[in-house]
SETILUM-9733 format. One line per field, with one value per atom (N, C-alpha, C): residue number from 1; atom name; x, z, y. Coordinates in pm, whole numbers, padded with zeros to 5 digits. Example, Ala and Ser with C-alpha at 12.3 -4.5 7.8 and 13.67 -1.06 7.14 Angstrom:
<nodes>
n <- c(1  1  1  2  2  2) .
atom <- c(N  CA  C  N  CA  C) .
xx <- c(01319  01230  01320  01285  01367  01290) .
zz <- c(00780  00780  00780  00708  00714  00787) .
yy <- c(-00569  -00450  -00330  -00225  -00106  00003) .
</nodes>
This chain:
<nodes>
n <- c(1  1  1  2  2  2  3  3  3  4  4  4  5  5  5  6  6  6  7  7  7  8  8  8  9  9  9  10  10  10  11  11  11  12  12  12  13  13  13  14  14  14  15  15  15  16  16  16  17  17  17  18  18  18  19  19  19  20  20  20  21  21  21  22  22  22  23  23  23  24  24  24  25  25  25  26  26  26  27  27  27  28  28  28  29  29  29  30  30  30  31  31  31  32  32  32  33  33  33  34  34  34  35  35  35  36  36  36  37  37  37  38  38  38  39  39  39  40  40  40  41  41  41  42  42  42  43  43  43  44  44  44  45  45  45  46  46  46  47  47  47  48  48  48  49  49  49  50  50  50  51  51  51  52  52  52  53  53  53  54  54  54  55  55  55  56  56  56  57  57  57  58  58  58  59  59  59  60  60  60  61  61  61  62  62  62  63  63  63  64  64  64  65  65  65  66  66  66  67  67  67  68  68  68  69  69  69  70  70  70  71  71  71  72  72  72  73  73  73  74  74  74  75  75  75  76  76  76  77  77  77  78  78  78  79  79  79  80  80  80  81  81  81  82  82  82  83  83  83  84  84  84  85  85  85  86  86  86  87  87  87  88  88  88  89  89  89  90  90  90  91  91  91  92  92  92  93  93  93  94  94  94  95  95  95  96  96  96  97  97  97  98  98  98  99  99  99  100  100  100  101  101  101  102  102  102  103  103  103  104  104  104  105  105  105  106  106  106  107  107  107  108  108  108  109  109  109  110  110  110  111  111  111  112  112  112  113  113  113  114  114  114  115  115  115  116  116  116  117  117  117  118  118  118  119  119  119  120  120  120  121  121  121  122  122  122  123  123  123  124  124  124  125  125  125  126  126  126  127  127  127  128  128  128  129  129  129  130  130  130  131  131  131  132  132  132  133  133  133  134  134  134  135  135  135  136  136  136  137  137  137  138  138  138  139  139  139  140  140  140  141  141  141  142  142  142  143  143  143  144  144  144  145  145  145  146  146  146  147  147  147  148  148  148  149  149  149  150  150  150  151  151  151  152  152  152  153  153  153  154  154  154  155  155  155  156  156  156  157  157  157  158  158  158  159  159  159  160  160  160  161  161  161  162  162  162  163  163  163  164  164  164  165  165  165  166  166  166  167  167  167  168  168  168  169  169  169  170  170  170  171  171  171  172  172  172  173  173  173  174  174  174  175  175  175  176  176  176  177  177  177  178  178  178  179  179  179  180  180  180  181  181  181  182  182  182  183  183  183  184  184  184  185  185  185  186  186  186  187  187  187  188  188  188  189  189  189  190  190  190  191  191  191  192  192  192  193  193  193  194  194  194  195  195  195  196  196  196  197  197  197  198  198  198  199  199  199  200  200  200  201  201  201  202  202  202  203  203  203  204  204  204  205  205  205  206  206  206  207  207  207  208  208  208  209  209  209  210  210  210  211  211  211  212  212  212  213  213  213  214  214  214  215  215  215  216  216  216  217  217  217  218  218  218  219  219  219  220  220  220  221  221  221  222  222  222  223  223  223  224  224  224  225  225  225  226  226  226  227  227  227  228  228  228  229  229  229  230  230  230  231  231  231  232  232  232  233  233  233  234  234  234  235  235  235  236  236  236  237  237  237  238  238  238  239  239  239  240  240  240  241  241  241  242  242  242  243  243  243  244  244  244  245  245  245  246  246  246  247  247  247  248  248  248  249  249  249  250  250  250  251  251  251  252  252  252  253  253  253  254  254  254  255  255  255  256  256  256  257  257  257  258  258  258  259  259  259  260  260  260  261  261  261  262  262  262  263  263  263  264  264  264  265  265  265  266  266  266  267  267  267  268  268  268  269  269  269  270  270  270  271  271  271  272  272  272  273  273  273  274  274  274  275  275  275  276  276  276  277  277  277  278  278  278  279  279  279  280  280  280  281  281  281  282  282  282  283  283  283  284  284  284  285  285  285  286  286  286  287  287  287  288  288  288  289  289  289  290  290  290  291  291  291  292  292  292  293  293  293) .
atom <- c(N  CA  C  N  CA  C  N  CA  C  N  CA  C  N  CA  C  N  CA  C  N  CA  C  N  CA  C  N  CA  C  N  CA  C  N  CA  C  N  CA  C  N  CA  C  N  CA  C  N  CA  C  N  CA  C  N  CA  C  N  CA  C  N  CA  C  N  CA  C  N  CA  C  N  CA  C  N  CA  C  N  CA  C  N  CA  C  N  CA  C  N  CA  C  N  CA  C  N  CA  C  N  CA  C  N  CA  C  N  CA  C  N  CA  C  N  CA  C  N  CA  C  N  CA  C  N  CA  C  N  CA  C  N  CA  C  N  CA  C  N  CA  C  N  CA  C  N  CA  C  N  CA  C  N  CA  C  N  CA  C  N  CA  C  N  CA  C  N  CA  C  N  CA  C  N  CA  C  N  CA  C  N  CA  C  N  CA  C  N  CA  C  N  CA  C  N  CA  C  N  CA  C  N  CA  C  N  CA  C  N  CA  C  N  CA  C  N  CA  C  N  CA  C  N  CA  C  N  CA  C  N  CA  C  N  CA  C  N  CA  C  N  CA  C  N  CA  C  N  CA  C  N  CA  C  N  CA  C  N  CA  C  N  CA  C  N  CA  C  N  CA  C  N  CA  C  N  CA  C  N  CA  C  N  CA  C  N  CA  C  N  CA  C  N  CA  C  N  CA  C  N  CA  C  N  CA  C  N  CA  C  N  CA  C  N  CA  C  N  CA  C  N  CA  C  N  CA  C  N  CA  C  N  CA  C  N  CA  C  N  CA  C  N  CA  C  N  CA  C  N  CA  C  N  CA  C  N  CA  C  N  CA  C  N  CA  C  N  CA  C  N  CA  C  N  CA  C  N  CA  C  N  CA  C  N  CA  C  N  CA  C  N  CA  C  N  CA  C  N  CA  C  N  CA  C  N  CA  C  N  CA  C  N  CA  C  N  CA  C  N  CA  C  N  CA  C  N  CA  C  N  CA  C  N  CA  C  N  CA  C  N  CA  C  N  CA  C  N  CA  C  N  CA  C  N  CA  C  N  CA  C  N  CA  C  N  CA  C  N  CA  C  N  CA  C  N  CA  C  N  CA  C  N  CA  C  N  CA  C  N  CA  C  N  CA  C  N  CA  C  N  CA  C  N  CA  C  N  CA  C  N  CA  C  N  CA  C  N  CA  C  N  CA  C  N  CA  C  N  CA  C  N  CA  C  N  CA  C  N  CA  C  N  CA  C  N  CA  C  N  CA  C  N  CA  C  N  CA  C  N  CA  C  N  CA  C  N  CA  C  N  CA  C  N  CA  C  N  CA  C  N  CA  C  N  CA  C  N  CA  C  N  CA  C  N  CA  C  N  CA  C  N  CA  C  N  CA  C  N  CA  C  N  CA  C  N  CA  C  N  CA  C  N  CA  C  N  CA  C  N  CA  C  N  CA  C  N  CA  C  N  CA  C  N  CA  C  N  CA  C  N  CA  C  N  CA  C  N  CA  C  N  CA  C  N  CA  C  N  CA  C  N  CA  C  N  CA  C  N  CA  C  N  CA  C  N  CA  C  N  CA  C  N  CA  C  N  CA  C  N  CA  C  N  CA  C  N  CA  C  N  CA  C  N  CA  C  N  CA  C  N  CA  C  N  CA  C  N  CA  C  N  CA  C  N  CA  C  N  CA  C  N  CA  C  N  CA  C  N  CA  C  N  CA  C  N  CA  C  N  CA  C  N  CA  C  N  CA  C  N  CA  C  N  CA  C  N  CA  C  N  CA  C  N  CA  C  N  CA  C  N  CA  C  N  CA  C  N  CA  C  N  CA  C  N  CA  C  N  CA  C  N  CA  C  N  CA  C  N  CA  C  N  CA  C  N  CA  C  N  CA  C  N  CA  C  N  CA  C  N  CA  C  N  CA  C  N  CA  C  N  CA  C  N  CA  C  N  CA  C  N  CA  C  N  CA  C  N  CA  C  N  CA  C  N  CA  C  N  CA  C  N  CA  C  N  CA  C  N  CA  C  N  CA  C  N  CA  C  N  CA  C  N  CA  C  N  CA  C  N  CA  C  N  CA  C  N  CA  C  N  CA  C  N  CA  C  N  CA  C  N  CA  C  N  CA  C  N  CA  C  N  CA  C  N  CA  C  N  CA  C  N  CA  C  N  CA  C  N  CA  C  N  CA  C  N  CA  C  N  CA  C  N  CA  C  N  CA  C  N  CA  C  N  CA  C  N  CA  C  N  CA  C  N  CA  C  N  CA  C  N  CA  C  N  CA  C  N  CA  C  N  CA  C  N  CA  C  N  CA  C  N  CA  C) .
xx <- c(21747  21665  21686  21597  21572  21580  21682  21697  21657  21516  21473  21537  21641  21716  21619  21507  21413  21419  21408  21432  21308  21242  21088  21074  20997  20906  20985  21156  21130  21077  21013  20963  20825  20832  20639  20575  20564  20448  20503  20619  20635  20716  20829  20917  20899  20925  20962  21032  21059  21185  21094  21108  21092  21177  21138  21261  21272  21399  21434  21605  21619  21762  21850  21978  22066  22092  22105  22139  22237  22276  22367  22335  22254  22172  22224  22268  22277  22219  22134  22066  22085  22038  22027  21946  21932  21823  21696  21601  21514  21450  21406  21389  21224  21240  21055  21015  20891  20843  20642  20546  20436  20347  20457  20430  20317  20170  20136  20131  20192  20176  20083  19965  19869  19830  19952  19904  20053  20038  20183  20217  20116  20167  20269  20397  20511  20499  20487  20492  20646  20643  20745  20738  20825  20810  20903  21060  21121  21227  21269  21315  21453  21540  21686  21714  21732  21761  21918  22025  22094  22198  22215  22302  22409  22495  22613  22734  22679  22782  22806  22678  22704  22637  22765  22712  22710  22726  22714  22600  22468  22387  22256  22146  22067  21890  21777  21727  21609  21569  21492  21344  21254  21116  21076  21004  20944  20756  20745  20588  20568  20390  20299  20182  20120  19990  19915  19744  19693  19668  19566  19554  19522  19475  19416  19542  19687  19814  19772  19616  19680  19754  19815  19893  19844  19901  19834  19920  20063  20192  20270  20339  20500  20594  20704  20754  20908  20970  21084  21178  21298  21381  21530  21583  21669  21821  21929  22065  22167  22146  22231  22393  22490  22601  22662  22745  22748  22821  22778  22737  22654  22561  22467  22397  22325  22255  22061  22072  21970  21910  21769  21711  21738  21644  21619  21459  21407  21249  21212  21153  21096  20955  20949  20783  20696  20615  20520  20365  20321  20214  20093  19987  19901  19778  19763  19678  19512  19422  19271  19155  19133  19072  18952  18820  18695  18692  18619  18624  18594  18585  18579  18735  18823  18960  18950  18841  18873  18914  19033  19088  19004  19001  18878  18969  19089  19176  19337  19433  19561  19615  19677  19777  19933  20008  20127  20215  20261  20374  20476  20503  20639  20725  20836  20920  21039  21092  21155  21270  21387  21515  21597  21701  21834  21937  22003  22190  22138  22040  21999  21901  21855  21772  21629  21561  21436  21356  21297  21239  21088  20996  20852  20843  20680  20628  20489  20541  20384  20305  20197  20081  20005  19958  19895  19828  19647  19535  19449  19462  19366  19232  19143  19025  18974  18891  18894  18733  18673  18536  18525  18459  18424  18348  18306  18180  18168  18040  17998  17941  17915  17850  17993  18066  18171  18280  18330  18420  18531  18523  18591  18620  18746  18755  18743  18613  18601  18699  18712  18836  18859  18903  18962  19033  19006  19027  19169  19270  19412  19439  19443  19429  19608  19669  19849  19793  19875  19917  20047  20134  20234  20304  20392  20479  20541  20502  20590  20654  20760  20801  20755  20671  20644  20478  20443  20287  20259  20146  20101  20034  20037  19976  19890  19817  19741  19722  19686  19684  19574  19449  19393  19338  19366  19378  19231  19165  19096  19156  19158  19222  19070  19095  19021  19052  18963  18978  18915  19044  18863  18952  18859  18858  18827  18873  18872  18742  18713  18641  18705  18816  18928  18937  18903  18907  19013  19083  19243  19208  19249  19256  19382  19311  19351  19428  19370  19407  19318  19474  19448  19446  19346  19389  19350  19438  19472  19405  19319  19274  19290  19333  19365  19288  19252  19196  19292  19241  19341  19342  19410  19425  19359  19372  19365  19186  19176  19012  18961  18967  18914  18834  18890  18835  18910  18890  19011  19022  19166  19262  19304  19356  19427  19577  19541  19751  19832  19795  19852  19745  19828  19754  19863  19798  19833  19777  19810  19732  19793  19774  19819  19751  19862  19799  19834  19770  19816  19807  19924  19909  19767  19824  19692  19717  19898  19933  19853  19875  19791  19927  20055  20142  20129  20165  20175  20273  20222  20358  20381  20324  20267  20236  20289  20245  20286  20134  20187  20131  20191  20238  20256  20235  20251  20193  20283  20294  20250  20123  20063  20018  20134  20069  20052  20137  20139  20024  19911  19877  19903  19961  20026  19957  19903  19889  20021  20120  20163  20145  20235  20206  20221  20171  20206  20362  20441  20532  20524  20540  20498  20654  20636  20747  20698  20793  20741  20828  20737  20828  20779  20917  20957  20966  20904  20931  20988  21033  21053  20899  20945  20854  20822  20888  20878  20795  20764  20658  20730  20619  20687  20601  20661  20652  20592  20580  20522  20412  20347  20222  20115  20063  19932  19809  19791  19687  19643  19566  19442  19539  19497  19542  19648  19785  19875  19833  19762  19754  19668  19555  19540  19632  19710  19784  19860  19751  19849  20009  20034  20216  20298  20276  20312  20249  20309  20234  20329  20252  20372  20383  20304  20374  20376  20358  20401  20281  20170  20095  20008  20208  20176  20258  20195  20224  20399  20468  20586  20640  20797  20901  20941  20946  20972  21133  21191  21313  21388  21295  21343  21252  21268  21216  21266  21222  21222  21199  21213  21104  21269  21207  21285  21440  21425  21537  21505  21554  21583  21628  21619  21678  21644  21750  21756  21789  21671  21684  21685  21795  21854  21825  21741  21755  21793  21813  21871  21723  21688  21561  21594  21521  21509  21424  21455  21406  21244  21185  21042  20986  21065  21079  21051  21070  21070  21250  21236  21357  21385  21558  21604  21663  21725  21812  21763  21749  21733  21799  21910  22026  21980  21996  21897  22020  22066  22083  22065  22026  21992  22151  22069  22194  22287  22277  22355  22378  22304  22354  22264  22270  22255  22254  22190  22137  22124  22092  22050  21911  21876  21733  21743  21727  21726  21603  21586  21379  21422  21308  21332  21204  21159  21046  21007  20853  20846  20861  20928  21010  21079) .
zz <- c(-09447  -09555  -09680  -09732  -09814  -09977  -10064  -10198  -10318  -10323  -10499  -10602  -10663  -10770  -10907  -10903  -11037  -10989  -10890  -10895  -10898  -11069  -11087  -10909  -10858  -10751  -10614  -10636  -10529  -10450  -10601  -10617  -10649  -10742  -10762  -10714  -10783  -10741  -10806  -10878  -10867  -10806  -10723  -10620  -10528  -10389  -10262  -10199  -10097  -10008  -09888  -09799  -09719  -09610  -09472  -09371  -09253  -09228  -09140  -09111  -09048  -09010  -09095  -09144  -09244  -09155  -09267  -09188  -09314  -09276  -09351  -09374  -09518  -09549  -09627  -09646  -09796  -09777  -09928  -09927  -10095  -10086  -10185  -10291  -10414  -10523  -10521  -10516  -10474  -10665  -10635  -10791  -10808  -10929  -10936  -11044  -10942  -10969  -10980  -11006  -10974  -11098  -11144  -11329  -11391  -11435  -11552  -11702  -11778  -11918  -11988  -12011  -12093  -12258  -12313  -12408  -12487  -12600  -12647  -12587  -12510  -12425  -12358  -12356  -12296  -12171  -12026  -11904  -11837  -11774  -11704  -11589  -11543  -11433  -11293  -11349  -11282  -11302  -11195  -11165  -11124  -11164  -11015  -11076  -10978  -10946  -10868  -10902  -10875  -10846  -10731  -10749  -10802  -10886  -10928  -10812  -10672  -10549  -10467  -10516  -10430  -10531  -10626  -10707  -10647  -10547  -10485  -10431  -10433  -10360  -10475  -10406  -10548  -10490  -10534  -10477  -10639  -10570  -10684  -10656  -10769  -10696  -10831  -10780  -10850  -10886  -11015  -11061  -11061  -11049  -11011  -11132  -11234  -11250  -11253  -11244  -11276  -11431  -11401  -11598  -11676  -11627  -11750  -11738  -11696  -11718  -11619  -11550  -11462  -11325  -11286  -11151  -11013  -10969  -10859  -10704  -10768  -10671  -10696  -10599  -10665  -10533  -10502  -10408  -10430  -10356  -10323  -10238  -10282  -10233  -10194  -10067  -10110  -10057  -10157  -10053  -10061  -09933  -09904  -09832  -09814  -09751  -09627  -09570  -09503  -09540  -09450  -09570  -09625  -09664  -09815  -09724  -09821  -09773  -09852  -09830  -09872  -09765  -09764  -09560  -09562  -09453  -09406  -09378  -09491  -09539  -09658  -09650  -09777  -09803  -09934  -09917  -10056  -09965  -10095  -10105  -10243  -10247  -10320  -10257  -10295  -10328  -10416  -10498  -10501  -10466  -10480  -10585  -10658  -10788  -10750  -10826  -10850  -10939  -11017  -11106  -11221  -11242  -11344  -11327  -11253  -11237  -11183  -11136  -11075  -10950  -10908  -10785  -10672  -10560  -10457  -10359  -10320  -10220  -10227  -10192  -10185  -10041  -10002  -09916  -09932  -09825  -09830  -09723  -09727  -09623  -09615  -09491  -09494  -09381  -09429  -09359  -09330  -09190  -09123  -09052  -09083  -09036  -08983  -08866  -08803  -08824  -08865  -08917  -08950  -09050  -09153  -09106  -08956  -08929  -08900  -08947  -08938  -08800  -08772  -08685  -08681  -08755  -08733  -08885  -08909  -09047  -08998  -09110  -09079  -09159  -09159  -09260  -09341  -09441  -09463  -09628  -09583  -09664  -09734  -09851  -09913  -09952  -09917  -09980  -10064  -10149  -10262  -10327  -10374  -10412  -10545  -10610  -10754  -10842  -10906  -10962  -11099  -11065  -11164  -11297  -11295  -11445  -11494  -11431  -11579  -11536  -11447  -11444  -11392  -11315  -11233  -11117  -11058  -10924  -10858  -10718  -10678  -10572  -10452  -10377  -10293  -10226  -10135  -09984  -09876  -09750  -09752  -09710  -09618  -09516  -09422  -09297  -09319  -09224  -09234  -09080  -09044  -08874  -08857  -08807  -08798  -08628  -08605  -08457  -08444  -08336  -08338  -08144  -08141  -08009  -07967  -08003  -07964  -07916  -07989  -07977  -08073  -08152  -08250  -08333  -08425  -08463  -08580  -08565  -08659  -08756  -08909  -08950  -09049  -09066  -09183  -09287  -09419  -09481  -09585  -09658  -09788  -09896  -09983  -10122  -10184  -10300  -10367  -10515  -10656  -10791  -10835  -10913  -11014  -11157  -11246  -11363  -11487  -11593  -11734  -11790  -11937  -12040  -12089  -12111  -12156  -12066  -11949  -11848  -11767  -11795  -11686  -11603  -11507  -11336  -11335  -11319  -11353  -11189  -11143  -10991  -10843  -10784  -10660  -10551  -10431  -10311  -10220  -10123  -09956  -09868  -09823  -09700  -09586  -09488  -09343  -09232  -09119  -08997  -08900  -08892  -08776  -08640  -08566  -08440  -08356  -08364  -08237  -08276  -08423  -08440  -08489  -08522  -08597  -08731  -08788  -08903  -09044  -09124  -09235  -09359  -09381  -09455  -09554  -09667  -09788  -09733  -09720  -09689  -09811  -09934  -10044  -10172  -10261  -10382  -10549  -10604  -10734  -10875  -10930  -11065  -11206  -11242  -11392  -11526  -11584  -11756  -11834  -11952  -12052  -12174  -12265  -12384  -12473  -12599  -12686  -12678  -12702  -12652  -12500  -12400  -12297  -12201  -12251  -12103  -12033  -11938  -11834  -11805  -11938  -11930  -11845  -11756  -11671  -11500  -11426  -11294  -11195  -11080  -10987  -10878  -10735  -10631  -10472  -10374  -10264  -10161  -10043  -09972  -09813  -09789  -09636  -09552  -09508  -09342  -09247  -09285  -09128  -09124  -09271  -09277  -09242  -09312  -09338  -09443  -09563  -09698  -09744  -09775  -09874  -09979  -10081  -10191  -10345  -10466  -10560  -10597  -10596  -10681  -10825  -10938  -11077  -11166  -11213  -11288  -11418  -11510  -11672  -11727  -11803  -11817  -11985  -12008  -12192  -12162  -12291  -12358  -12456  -12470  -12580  -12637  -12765  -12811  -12827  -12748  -12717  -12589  -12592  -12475  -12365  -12226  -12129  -12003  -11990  -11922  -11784  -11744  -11631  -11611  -11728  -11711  -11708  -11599  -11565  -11586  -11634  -11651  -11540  -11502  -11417  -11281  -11242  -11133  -11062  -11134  -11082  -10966  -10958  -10878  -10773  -10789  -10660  -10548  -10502  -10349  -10337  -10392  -10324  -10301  -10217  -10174  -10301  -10253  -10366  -10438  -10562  -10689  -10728  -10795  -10849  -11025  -11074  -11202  -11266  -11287  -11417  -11527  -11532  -11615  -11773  -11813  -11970  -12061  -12162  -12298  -12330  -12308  -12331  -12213  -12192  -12105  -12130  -11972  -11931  -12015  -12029  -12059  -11976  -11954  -11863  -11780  -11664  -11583  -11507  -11529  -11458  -11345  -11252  -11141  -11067  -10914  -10804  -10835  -10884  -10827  -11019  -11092  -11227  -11298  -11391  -11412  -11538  -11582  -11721  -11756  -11798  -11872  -11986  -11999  -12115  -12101  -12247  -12238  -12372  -12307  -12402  -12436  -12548  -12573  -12684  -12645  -12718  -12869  -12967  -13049  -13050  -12999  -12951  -12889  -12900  -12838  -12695  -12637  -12478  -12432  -12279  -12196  -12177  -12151  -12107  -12007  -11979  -11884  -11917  -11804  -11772  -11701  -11771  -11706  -11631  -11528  -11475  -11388  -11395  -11383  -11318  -11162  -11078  -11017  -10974  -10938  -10867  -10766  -10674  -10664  -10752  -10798  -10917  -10929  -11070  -11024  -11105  -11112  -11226  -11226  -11377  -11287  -11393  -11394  -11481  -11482  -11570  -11546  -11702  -11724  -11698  -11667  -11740  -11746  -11818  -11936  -11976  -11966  -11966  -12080  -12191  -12328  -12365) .
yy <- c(15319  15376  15294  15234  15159  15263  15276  15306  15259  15261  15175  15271  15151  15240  15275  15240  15242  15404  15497  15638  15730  15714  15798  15779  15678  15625  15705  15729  15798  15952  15976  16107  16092  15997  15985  15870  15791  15677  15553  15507  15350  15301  15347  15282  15406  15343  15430  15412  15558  15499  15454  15315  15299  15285  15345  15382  15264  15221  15150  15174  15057  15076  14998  15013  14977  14823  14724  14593  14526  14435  14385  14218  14196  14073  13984  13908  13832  13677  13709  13559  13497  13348  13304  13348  13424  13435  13365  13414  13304  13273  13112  13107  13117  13214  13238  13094  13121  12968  13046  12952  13008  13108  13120  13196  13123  13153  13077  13115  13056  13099  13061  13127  13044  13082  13239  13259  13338  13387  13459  13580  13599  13722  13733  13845  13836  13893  13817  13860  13878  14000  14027  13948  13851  13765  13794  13863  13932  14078  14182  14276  14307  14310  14316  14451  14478  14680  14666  14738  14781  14880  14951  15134  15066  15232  15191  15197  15273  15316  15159  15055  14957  14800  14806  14686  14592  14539  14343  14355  14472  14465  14482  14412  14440  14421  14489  14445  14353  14215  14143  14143  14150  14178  14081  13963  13875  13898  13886  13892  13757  13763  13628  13690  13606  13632  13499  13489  13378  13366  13283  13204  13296  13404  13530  13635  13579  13697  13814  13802  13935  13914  14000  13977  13959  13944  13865  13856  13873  13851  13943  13984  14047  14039  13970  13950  14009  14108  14146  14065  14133  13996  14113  14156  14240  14162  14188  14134  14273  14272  14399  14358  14428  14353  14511  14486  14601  14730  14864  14961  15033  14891  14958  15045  15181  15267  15126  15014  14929  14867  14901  14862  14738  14729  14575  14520  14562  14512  14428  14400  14351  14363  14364  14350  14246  14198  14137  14131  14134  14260  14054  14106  14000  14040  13999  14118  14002  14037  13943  13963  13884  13937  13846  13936  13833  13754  13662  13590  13689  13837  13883  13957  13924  13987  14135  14144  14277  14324  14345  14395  14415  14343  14369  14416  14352  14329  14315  14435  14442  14437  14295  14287  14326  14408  14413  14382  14260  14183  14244  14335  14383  14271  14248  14128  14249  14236  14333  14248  14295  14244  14352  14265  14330  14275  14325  14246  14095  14132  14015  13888  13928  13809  13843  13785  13862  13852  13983  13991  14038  14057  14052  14112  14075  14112  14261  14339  14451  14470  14490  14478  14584  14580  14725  14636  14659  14594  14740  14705  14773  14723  14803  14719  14818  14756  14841  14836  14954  14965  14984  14898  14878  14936  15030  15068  14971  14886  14784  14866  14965  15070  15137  15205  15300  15157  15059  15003  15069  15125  15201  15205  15223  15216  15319  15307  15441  15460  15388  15453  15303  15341  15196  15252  15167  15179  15152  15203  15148  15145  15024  15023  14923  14997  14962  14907  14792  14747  14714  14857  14883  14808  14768  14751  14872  14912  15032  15011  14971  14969  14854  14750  14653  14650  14743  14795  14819  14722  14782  14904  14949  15108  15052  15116  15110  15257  15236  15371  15349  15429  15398  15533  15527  15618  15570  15683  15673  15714  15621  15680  15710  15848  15868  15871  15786  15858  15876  15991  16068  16048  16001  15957  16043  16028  16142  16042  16104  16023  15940  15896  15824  15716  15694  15562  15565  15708  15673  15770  15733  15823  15970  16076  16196  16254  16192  16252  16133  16154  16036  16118  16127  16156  16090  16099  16016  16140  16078  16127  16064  16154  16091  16172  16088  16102  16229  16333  16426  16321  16280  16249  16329  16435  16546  16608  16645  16644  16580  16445  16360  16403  16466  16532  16501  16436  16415  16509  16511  16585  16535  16646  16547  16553  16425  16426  16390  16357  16346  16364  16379  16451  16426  16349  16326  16338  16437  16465  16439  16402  16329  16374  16431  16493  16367  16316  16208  16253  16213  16214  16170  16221  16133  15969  15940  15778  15724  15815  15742  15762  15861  15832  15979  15938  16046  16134  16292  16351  16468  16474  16600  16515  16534  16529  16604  16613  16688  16622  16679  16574  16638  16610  16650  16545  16597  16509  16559  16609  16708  16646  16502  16412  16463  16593  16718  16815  16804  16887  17057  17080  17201  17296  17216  17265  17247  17135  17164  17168  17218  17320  17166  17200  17098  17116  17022  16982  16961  16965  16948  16915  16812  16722  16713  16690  16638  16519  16497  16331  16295  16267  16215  16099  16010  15888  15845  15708  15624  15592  15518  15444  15294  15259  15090  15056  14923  14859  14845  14960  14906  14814  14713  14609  14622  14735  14735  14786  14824  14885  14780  14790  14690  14757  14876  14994  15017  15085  15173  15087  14995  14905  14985  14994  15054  15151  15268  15377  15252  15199  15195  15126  15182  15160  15274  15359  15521  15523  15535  15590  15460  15362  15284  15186  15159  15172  15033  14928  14818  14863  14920  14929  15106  15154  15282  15283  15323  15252  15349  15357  15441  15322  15326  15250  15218  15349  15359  15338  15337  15396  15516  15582  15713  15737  15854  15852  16010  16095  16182  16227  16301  16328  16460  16555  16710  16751  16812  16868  16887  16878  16880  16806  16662  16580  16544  16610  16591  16408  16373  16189  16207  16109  16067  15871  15842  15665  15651  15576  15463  15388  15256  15160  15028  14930  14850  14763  14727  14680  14557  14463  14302  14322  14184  14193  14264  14215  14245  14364  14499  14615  14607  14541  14496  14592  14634  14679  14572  14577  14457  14501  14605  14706  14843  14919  15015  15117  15193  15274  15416  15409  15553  15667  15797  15878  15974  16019  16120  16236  16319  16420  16399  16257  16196  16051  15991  15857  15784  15673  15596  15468  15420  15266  15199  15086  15005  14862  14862  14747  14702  14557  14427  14402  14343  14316  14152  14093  13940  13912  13821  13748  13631  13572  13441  13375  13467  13436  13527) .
</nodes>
């Protein structure tokens, strides 16, 4: 079981836990390269996440954008040693823009290892539908091609959004295919209140692959007032279950609901995070920002 110490995500939508078997990895840092800088804009280029139960282990997730700063890449990198409760996946997200930069197409490379050597990659493509009048994204296909036993699976889901007057996406849902009646279900459900700033201090959340009806979860979440680095706007939500950035103005600083958290952070001349100290009921982490200045 794979632990993103960033935390929010393992409850909402910017890190997840993804499940595999514990392996024991260590690699060289890989050096990010591929960055273009074309303006004073400060891009976040890289991530290292680390628990406090298992400091020699860390996981690094590198940003890519093209000439107009939007993103495009983000590649994970994890070194785990033995022990860590830290899988043995990785993933990297490739993001396809038109010449007006608008998101058409999200690939996600999952790279899959055993006692650190890798053994096959799994796939999961979003495609994504544009509305050329409000500029909006209406929903997008997820079709995952999973190995499962040495047979591939396939899984394909509809994301849906629905949008405020304000241009931000109020609520996401995943619809999935029943197997047994071929009839689709909301198997997930995300609704989002925003400030007059634009962050997201209100969400609610559930998770019904079993279709069951489960019920909403509902969390609240405080900010700072400094820039946070990972907000790519609107973009963020589309890839449902996971999400590469957080996409409110500020950084979060607490977080309520089920699995309660509290962040500290240390911030650069330029009100930029530099570290990010995070706090849950059963463990803690820290995140280091880094910057193409």
């Amino acid at each position: 079981m794979k632990t993103r110490i960033i935390g929010m995500l393992c409850i909402v939508a910017w890190a997840v836990s993804s499940c595999g078997k514990e392996s024991s990895r260590e690699q060289e840092e890989p050096v990010v390269k591929d960055t273009t800088e074309t303006s004073n804009t400060k891009l976040l280029t890289r991530i290292v996440e680390y628990e406090k139960d298992y400091p020699g282990d860390s996981i690094i997730t590198d940003f890519y954008y093209n000439a107009n700063n939007k993103l495009i890449r983000t590649k994970e990198h994890t070194i785990a040693t033995p022990g860590s409760d830290l899988g043995d996946e990785d993933d990297e997200y490739l993001i396809y823009r038109d010449a007006s930069d608008v998101v058409k197409r999200v690939t996600i490379m999952t790279s899959h290892y055993e006692d650190g050597i890798f053994t096959h990659k799994d796939s999961s493509v979003y495609d994504v539908v544009y509305d050329t009048g409000s500029k909006h994204y209406k929903y997008s296909i997820n079709t995952n091609n999973f190995e499962d036993i040495g047979t591939p699976y396939f899984i394909r889901d509809s994301l849906v959004y629905t949008y405020n007057n304000k241009d931000q996406i109020t609520m996401l849902q995943i619809l999935r295919k029943d197997t047994a009646t071929g009839i689709y279900f909301e198997a997930e459900r995300r609704e989002h209140d925003f400030d007059a700033k634009g962050n997201i201090i209100k969400l609610r959340t559930n998770e019904n692959y079993d279709n069951q009806g489960d019920p909403l979860n509902e969390y609240v979440l405080t900010y700072d007032d400094k820039i946070n680095p990972m907000n790519f706007g609107m973009e963020g939500f589309i890839l449902g279950m996971y999400s590469f950035s957080w996409p409110t103005p500020n950084n979060y600083m607490t977080l309520s609901g089920n699995e309660p958290a509290a962040y500290s952070y240390t911030y650069d001349a330029d009100n930029y995070p530099v570290l990010m100290e995070s706090s849950f009921q059963y463990y803690s982490g820290k995140i280091y920002y880094y910057y193409n200045k």
